[in-house]
N, C-alpha and C positions, 0 to 999 in steps of 0.2 A: 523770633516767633516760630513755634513748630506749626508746621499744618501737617494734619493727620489724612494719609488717602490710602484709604482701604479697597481701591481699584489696580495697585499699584501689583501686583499679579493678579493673574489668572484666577478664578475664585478654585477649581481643581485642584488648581497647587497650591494657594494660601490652606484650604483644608486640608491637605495632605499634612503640610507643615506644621499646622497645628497640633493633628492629631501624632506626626511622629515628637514632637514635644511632649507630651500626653505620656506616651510608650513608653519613650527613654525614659522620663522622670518615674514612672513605676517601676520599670525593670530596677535602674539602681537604687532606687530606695529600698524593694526588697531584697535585692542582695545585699544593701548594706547593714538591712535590719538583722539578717541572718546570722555573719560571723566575717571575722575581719581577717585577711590570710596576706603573708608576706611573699608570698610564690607569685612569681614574673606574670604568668598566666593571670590569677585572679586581677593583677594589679592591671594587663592589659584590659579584659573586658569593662572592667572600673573604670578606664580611663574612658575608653571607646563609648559608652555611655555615655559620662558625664560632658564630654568633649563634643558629640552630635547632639545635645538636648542645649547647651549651650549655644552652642553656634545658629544652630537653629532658632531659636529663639530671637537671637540679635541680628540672623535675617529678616526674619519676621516684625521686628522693630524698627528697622532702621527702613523698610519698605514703607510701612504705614506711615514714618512722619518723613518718609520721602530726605533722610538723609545719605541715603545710599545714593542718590543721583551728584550729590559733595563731595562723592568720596572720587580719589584722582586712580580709579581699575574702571577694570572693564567688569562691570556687573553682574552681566548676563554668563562672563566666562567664570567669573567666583564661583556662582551660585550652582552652575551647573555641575565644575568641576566638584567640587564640595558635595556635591547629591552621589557625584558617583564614589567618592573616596567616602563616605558614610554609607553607603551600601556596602562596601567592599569590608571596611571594620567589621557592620553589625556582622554581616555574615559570619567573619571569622569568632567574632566573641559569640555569635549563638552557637556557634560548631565547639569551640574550648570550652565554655563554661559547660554546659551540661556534660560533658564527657568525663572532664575533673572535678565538678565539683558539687554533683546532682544525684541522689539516690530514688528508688521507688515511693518512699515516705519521705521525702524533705519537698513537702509542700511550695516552699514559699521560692524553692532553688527551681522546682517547676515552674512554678507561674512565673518566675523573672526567665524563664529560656522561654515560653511560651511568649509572652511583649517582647522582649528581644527579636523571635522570628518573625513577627508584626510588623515592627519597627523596619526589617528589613526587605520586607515585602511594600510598605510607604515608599521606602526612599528609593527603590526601586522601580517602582511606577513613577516616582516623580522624575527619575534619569530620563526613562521612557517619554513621558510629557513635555520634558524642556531639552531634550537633545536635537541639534537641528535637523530639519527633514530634506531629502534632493532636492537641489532649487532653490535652496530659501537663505537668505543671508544671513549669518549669523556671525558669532565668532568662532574661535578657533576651536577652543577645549569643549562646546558642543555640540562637536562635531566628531563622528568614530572615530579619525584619528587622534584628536583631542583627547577623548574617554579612553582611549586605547594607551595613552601617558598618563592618564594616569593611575590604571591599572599596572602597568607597568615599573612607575613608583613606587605603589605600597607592594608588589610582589616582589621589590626588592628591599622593604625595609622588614617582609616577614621571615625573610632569608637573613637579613642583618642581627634579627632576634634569636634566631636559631642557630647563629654562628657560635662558634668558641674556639679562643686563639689558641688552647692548650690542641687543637685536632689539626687545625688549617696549617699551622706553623711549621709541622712534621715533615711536609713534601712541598718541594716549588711547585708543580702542577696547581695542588689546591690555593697556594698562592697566587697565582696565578688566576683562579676562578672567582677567588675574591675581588681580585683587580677589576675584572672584567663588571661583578656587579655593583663595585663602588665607580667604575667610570662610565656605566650606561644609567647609572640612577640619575648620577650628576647632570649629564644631558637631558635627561628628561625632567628631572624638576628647574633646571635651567628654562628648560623651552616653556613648563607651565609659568612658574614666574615671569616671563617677560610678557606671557600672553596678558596674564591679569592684571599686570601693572603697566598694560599695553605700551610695549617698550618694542615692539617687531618692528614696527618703520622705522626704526634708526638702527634695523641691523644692518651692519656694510654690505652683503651678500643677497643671494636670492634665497630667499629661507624655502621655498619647496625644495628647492633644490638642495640646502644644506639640510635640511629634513629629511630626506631621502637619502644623501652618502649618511650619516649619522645611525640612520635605519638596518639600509645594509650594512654599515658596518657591526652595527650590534646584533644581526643574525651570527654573521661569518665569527664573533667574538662568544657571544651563547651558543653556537653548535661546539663549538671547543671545550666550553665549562661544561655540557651535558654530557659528552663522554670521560673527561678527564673528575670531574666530580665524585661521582660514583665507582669511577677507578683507584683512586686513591685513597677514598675515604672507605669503602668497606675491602680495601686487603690487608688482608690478614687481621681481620675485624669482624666477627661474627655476634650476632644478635646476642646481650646477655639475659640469663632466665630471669631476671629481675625486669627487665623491659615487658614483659606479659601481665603485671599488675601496675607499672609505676610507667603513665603513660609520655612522664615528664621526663624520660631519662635521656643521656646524652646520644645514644643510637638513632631513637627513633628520632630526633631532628635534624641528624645525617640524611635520614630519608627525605624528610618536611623540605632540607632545601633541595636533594636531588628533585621531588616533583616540583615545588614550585622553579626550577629551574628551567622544567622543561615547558611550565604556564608561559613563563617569560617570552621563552624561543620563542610560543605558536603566537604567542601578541605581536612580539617584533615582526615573525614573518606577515602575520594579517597589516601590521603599521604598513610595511614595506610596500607590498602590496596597495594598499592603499595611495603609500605617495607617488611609487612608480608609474601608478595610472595616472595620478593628476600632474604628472609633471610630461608626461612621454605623450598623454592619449588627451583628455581633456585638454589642456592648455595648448596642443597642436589644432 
């Protein structure tokens, strides 16, 4: 028997939820109505739509007939972490698509950046609503350092998008900086999966504490890829004049991961921070 319970959130965030349901589903219907494109770019925002209008929805269902209390995660850290990594997407697919694929008369490329930026102003309120506040028990992922993995995650899977083996392969150094963002992503979506699948009380160790060497080690590992990065990938490498109309070319994502690299660093150092205090200061 389902029973249906429409108490099952906050009514703030049940509307929030709905109405980013609302958003996404107009955004990609009229870009779909528009025109169909094979380009990496188009196919992310595509995705990034269809993927939070989704999800969202089958939060929104599975609350109501209260089958999310069946499910064997931690709820409240799905849901939470999920608000922020849909913020994080819409953001970036409202910043790509209008840039690539929106003119002064293409109507309907308007009004889908236009819900898109909506959409991402919802889920961003709704971070702000379900994140936990000082004092208050919650779980892990909403909690700063929580949202802070996984911000940390998707800014390295937009560096993963922007990569190309024909550039990185040329010098160890940039080898090297790949390393570094395939083995600090790992640990970070290690750490969210075990939260959600609430799997941390059977880690063998003290997780503040392995949260914390894990932290500082991914500063002292991302201050290395922010200099070495950008040193090896623009020498003897100068801007082509065809990068000043074609904003998709292989230069300019040289740049996209040198800044997102250095997003990465100030998150790590803010994690760091964070855990140093609750493992040094609070917990003494």
């Amino acid at each position: 028997m389902v029973l249906l319970d429409f108490k099952a959130s906050p009514m703030s965030v049940s509307i929030l939820r709905v109405l980013e349901v609302i958003f996404t589903c107009i955004t990609f219907s009229l870009v779909a109505s528009v025109h169909y494109y094979t380009d990496a770019f188009w196919t992310w925002c595509m995705f990034t739509w269809c993927f939070c209008f989704t999800v969202t929805l089958l939060i929104l269902f599975f609350e109501i007939t209260t089958f999310n209390v069946k499910l064997p995660i931690s709820w409240g850290d799905f849901t939470c972490a999920f608000a922020m990594l849909a913020t994080l997407m819409i953001l970036a697919a409202s910043i790509i698509y209008p840039v690539n694929f929106t003119c002064s008369s293409c109507a309907k490329q308007i009004g889908a950046s236009v819900c898109s930026w909506l959409a991402f102003f919802l889920y961003a309120i709704e971070v702000g609503l379900t994140r936990a506040r000082p004092g208050e028990i919650s779980g892990f992922l909403s909690t700063v350092p929580g949202l802070l993995k996984v911000l940390e995650a998707f800014v390295a899977c937009i560096i993963f998008i922007c990569l190309d083996p024909n550039k990185y392969t040329a010098y160890a150094g940039l080898q090297w900086c790949v390393a570094v963002y395939c083995i600090c992503f790992i640990f970070a979506l290690l750490i969210i999966l075990l939260t959600i699948g609430r799997l941390l009380a059977l880690f063998p160790a003290p997780f503040n504490k392995v949260l914390t060497f894990v932290n500082v080690l991914a500063v002292l590992m991302y201050i290395t890829a922010v200099v070495m990065w950008p040193l090896y990938s623009f020498k003897k490498n100068p801007r082509p004049n065809y990068c000043n109309t074609f904003y998709n070319c292989s230069w300019n994502k040289l740049v996209v991961i040198s800044f997102m690299t250095c997003v990465n660093l100030i998150a790590y150092i803010v994690d760091s921070i964070y855990s140093v205090r609750l493992v040094f200061f609070v917990s003494a």
